[in-house]
C-alpha positions as CSV (number, residue, x, y, z in Angstrom):
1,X,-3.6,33.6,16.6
2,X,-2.7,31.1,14.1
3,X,-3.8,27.3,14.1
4,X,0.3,26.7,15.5
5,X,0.2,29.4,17.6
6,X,-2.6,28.4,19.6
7,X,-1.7,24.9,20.0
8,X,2.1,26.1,21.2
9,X,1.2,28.9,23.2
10,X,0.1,27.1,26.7
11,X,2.9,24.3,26.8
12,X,5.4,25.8,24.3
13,X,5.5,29.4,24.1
14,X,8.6,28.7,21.5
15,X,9.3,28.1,18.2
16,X,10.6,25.1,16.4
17,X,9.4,22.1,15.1
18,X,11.3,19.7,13.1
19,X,10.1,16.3,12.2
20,X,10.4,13.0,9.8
21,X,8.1,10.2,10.4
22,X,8.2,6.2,9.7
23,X,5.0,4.7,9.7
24,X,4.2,0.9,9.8
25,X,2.3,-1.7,11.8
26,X,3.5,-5.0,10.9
27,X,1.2,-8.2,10.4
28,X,1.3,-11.3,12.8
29,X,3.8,-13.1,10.7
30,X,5.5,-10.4,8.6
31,X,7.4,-8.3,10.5
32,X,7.2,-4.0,10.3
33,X,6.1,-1.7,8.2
34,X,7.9,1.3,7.7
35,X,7.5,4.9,5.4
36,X,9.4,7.8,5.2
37,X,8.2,11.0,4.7
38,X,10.9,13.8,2.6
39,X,10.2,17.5,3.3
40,X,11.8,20.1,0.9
41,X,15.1,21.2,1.9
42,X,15.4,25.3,3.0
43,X,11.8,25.7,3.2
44,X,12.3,27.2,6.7
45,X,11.0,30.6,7.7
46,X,13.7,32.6,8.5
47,X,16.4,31.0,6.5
48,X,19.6,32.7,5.9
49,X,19.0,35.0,9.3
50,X,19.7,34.6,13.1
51,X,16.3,33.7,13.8
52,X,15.1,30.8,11.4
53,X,12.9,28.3,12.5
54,X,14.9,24.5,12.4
55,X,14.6,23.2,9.0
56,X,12.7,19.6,8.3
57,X,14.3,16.8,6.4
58,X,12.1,14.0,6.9
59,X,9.2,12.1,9.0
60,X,9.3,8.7,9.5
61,X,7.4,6.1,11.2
62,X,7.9,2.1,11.7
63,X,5.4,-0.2,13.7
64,X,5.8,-3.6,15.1
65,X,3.9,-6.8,15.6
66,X,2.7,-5.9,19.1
67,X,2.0,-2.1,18.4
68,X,4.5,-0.6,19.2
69,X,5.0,2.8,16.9
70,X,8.2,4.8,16.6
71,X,8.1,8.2,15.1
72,X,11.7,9.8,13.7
73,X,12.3,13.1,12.8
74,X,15.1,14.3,11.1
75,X,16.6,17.9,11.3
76,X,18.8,20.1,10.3
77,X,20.3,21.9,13.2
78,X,22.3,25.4,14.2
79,X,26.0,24.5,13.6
80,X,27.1,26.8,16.4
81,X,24.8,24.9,18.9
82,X,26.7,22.1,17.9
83,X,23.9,20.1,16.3
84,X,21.8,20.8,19.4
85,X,18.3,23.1,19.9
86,X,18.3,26.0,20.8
87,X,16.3,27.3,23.9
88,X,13.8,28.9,22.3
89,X,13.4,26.1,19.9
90,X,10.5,23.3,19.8
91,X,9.3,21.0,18.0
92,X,5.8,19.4,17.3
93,X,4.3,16.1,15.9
94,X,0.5,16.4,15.6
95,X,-1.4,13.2,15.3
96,X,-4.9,13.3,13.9
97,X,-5.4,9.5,15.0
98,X,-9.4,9.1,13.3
99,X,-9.0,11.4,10.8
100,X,-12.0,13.8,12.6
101,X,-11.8,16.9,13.2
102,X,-14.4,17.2,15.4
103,X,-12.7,14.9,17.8
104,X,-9.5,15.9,20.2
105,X,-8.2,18.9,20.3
106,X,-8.4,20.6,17.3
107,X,-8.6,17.2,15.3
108,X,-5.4,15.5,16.9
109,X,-5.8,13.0,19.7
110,X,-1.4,12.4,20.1
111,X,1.3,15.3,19.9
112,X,4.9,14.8,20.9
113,X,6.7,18.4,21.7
114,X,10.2,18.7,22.3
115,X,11.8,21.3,23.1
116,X,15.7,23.0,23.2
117,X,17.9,23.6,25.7
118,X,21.0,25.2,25.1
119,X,24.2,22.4,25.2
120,X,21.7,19.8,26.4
121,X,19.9,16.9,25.2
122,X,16.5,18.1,24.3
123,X,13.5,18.0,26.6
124,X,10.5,16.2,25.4
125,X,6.5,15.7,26.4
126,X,3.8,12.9,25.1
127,X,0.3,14.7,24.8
128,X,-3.1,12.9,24.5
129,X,-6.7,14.6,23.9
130,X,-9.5,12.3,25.1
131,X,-12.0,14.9,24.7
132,X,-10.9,18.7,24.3
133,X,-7.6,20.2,25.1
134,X,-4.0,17.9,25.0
135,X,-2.8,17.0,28.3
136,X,0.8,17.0,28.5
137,X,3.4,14.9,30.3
138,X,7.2,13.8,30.0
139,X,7.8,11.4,27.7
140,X,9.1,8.5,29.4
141,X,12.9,7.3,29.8
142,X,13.4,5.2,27.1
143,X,10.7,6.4,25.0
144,X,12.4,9.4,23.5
145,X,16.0,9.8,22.0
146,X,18.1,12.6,21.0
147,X,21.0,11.8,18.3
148,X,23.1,14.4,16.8
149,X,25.4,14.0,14.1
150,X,27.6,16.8,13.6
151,X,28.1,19.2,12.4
152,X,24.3,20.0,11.8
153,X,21.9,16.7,11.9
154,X,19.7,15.7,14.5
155,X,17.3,12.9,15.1
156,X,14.5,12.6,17.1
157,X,12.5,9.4,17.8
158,X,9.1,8.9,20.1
159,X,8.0,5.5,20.7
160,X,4.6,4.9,21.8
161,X,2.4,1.5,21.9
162,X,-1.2,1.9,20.4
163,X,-4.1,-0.9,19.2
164,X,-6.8,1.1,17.5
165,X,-4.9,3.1,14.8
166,X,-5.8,2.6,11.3
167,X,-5.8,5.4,8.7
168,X,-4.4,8.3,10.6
169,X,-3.5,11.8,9.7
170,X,-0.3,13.9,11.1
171,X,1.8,17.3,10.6
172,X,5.3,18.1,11.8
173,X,6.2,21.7,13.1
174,X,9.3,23.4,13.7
175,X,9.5,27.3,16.1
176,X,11.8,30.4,16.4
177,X,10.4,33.3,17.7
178,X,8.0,33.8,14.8
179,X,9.5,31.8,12.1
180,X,8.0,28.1,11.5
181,X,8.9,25.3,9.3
182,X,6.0,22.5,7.9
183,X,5.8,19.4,6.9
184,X,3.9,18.5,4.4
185,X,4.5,22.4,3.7
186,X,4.2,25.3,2.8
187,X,0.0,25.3,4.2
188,X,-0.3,25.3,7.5
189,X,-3.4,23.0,8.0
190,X,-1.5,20.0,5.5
191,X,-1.5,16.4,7.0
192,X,0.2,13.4,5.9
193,X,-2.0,10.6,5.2
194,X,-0.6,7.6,6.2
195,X,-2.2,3.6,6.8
196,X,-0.7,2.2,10.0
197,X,-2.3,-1.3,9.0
198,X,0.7,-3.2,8.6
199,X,0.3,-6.8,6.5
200,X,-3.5,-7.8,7.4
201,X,-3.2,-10.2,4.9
202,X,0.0,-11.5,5.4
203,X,1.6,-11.1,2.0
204,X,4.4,-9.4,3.2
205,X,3.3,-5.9,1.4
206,X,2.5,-3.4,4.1
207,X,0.6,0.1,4.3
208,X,0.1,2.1,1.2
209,X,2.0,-0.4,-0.7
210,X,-0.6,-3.2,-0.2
211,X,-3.0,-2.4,-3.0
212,X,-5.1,-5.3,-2.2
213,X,-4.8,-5.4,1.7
214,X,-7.5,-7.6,2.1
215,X,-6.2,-10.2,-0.5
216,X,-2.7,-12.0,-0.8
217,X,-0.8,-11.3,-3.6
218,X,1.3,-14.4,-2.9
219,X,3.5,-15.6,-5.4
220,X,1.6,-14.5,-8.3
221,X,2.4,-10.7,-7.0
222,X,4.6,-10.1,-10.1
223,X,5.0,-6.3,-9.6
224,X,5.0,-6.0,-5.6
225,X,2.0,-4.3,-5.5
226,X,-0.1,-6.9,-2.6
227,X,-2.1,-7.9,-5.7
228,X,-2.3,-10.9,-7.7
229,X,-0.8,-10.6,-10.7
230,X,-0.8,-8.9,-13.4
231,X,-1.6,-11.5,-15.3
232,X,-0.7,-12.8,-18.5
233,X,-3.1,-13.6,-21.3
234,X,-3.0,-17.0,-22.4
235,X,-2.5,-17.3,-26.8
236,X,-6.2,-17.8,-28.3
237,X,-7.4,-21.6,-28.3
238,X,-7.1,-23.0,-31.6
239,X,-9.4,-26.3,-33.1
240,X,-8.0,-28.9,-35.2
241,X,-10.3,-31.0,-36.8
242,X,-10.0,-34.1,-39.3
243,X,-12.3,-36.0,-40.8
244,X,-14.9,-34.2,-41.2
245,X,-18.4,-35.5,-42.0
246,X,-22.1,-34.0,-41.9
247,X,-25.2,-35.0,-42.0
248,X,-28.3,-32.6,-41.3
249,X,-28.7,-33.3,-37.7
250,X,-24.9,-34.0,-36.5
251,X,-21.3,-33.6,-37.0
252,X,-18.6,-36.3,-36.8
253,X,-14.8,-35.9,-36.6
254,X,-12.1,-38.8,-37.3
255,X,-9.6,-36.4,-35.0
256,X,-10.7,-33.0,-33.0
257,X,-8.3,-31.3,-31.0
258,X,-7.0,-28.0,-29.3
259,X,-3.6,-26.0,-30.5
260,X,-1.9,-23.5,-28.9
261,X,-2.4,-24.5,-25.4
262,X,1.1,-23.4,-23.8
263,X,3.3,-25.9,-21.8
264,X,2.3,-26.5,-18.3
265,X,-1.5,-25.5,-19.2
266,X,-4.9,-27.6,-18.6
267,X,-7.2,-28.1,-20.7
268,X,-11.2,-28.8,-19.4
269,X,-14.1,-29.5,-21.4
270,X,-17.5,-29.2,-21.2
271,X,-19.9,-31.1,-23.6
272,X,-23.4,-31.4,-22.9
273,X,-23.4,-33.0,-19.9
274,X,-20.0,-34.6,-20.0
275,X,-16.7,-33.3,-19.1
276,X,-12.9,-34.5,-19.3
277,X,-9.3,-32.8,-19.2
278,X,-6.4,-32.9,-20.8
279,X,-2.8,-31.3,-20.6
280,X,-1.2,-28.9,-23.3
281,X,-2.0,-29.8,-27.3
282,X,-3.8,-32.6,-28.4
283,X,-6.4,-34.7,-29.6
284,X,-10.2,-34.3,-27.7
285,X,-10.7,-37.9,-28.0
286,X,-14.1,-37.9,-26.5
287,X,-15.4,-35.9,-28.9
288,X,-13.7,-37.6,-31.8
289,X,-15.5,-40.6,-34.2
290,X,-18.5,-40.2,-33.0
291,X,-21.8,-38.2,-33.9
292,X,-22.3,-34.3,-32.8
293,X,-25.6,-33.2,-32.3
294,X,-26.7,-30.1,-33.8
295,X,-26.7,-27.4,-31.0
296,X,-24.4,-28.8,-28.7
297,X,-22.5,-25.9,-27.1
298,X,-18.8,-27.5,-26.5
299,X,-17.0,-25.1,-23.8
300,X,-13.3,-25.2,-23.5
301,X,-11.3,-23.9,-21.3
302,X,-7.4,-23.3,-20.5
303,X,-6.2,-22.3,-17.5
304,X,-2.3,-21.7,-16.1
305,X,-0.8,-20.7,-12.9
306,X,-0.5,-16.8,-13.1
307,X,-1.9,-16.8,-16.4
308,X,-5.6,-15.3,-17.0
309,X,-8.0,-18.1,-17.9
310,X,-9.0,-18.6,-21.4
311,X,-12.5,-19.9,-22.1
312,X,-13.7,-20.6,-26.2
313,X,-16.7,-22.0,-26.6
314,X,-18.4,-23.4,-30.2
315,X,-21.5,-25.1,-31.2
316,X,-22.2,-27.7,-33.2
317,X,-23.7,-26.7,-36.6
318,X,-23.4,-29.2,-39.8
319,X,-24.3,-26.1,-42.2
320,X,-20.9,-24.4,-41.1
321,X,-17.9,-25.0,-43.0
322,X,-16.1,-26.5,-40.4
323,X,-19.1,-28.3,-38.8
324,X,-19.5,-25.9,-35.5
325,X,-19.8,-22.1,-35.4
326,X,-17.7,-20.1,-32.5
327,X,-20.0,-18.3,-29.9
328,X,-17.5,-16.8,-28.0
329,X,-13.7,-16.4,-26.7
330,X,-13.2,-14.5,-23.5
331,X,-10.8,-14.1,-20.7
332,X,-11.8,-14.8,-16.9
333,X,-9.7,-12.2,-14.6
334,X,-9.0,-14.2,-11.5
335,X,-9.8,-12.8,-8.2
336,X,-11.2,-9.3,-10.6
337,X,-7.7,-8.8,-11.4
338,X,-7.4,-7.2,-14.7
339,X,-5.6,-9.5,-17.4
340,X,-1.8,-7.6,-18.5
């Protein structure tokens, strides 16, 4: 039979599955995670007949410090059952927990089924593959809820606690008779992918959304991406000179200074062996009334909180116009960020 059939047939025998999943696994100090997963609207089998299989509106899944998961899926329900499954309804949430499917039964290691009973709260089990088929058992009281909001919603949420899940894979699957509905549909064998890493860290971005998980964005994350950054790029360094006076074998200045430093930025340079700061514009007074050598490489550098760093650097030459020659001007990306 198909890849459904054959994992409903011994413990479900039925037909529906509806589900919408929240993913998230908080970091020590940040709180949960959470992601919702939409499925299309009246993509049901059966649709528009007496036999359709329950229609999926969404998968979610939220995770908490201590590991604690809850999974919520959202339907939409027969109105004449008054919100509620059917008999012959179940539903299935199939967990691929290592992303192998050579491991577990069929690939998935967790499943939560539920299934309908006419005018009654929903019955559901918690299944777990260590090696081979999934072993079955009801879920727990406490661990499952049923909520229906009439006239045709209804909610179901599993809770389970886990400490080894990282990237994980999982499909949703709604029965009637022979009519299914999936999510991510319409292909039968389509996961979600989903990170249950939370914040590891600690920059308050969590999951998918972390596109640096292994590096705080902090509060240079300007876009809310878990990076730092993007940065800005600093205006080119500009030289002002006066004074100027060559001989063969040096250079001297009466004034030699930097423009177009912004406010709050720092100015570092490197001469030779010597080096000295500065804030904003201004005069380089070390490097002012006194003689140059030819071949001195003079490195500058500005650098601003959240700001790419600027580095110019000249060297001394008496036979150019200006009494140095510029060797190069480059950004530095901080932390490999890319400069925006």
């Amino acid at each position: 039979g198909s890849l459904m059939s054959r994992r409903l047939a011994a413990s479900l025998g039925l037909a529906v599955l509806v589900a919408a999943f929240m993913l998230a696994m908080a970091a020590p100090a940040t709180g949960a995670n959470s992601q919702v997963f939409p499925d299309p609207v009246g993509d049901n089998e059966g649709a528009g007949t007496s036999a359709y299989a329950v229609d999926i509106v969404s998968a979610a899944v939220a995770s908490e410090d201590g590991g604690l998961v809850t999974f919520t899926v959202t339907l939409r329900t027969p109105d004449v059952a008054g919100g509620q499954l059917f008999t012959d309804d179940a539903v299935g949430v199939f967990v691929d927990t290592d992303r192998d499917q050579s491991t577990g039964d069929q690939g998935d290691e967790v499943a939560f089924k539920v299934f309908g009973q006419d005018g009654e709260t929903p019955r559901a089990e918690f299944c777990r593959s260590i090696e081979g088929p999934l072993s079955c058992q009801a879920m727990p009281v406490g661990d499952f809820t049923s909520v229906v909001t009439p006239p045709n919603t209804q909610v179901l949420s599993f809770s389970l606690s886990q400490a080894n899940w990282f990237m994980i894979r999982f499909q949703v699957i709604t029965f009637f008779s022979t009519n299914r509905d999936f999510a991510p549909g319409p292909d039968s064998t389509a996961y979600f992918d989903y990170d249950v890493r939370a914040d590891p860290d600690e920059d308050g971005i969590s999951g998918f959304g972390d596109s640096c998980p292994t590096r705080s964005g902090g509060r240079f994350d300007r876009d809310g991406d878990g990076c730092p950054g993007p940065y800005k790029t600093l205006p080119g360094i500009g030289i002002s000179y006066r004074g100027l006076s060559k001989t063969s074998s040096s250079v001297r200045y009466s004034l030699f200074g930097v423009t177009g430093v912004p406010s709050g930025a720092s100015v570092k340079v490197r001469a030779g062996g010597a080096t000295f700061s500065r804030r904003g514009n201004g005069p380089l007074g070390r490097l002012a009334n006194r003689s140059l050598p030819a071949g001195l490489t003079i490195t500058i550098t500005v650098s601003r909180p959240g700001s790419c760093t600027r580095v110019r650097v000249i060297k001394i030459k008496p036979q150019a116009a200006n009494g140095y020659t510029n060797v190069s001007e480059r950004d530095v990306h901080p932390a490999g960020i890319e400069c925006t």
